[in-house]
C-alpha positions as CSV (number, residue, x, y, z in Angstrom):
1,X,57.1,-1.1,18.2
2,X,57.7,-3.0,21.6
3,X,57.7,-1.1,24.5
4,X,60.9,-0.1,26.2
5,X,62.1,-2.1,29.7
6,X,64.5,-1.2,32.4
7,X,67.3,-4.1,32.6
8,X,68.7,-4.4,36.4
9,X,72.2,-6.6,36.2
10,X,74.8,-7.2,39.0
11,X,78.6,-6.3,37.9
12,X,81.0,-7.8,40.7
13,X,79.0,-6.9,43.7
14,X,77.6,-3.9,42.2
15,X,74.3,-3.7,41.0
16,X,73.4,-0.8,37.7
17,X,70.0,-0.5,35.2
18,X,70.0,0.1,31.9
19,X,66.8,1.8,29.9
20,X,66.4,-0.2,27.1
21,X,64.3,0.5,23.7
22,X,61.9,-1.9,22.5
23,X,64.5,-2.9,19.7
24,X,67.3,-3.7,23.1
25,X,69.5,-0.1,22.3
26,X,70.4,1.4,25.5
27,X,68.7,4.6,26.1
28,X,70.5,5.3,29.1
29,X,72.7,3.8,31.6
30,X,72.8,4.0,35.9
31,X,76.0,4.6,37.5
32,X,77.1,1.4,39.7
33,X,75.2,1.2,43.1
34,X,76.2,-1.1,46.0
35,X,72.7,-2.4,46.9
36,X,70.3,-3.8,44.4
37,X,67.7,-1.6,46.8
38,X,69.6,1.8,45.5
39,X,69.5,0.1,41.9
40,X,66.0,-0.3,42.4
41,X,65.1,3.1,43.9
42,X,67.4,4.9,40.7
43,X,64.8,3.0,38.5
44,X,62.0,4.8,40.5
45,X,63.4,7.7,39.7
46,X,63.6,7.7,36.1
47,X,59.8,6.6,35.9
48,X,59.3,9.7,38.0
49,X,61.6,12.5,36.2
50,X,61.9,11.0,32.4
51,X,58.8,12.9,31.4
52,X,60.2,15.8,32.3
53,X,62.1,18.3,30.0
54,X,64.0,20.3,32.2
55,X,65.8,17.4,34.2
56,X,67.1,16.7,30.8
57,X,70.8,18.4,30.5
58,X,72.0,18.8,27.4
59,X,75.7,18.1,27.1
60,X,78.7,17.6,24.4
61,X,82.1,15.0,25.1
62,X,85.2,15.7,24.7
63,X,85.5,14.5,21.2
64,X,82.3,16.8,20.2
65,X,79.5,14.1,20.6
66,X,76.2,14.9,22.0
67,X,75.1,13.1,24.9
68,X,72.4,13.9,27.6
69,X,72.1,13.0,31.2
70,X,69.0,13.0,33.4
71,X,68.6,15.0,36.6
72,X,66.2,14.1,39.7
73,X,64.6,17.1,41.0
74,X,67.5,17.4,43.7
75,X,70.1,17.6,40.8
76,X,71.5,14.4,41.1
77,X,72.5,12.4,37.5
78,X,70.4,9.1,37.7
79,X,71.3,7.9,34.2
80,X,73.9,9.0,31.4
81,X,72.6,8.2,27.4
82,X,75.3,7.3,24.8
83,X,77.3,9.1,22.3
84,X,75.3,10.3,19.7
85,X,76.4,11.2,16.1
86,X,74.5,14.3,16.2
87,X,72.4,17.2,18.2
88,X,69.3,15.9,16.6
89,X,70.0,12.6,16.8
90,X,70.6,12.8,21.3
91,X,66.9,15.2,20.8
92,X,65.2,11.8,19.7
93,X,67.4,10.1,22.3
94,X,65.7,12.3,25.0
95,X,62.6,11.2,23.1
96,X,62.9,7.9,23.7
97,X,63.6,8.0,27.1
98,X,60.6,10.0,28.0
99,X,58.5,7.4,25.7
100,X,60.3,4.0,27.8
101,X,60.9,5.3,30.7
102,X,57.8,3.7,32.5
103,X,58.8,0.3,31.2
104,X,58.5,-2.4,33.6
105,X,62.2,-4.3,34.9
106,X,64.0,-7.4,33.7
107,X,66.0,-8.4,36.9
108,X,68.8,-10.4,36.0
109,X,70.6,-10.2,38.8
């Protein structure tokens, strides 16, 4: 399977990353940041706190979907996964991330 790769885009004059799976699914998706430096420094952070299972919070939507986020060490979300269709299904989600989440970036900014 290919390896997974961080995609940096600009939206407006906002900059956001995306972890992305060998296959191109989204893993898990930045907030928007206003310099491509902060962008940048949010992709640091997953490579630094993806491996690690307790800045993983597990979390359920409105409509009853499991979804995950991941925490840096000071408790800040760096990235939000998507919906998934079950509790199982975000657990191999969370295993995906910490399995791409040293990928290198695709800056398409």
């Amino acid at each position: 399977m290919a390896a997974g790769y961080f995609l940096l885009t600009k939206s407006g004059n906002q900059f956001k990353f995306a972890l992305k799976a060998g296959n191109h699914e989204t893993i898990l998706s930045s907030e928007l940041y206003a310099a491509k430096s902060s962008a940048q420094n949010g992709i640091a952070s997953v490579k630094t706190n993806s491996s690690i299972d307790a800045n993983y919070e597990r979390k359920t939507s409105k409509d009853d979907k499991p979804y995950f986020v991941l925490k840096a060490a000071n408790g800040e979300v760096i990235g939000t996964s998507e919906l998934y269709s079950s509790t199982s299904a975000a657990e191999k989600g969370i295993g995906s991330c910490k399995a791409n989440g040293h990928g290198p970036t695709r800056d398409e900014t």
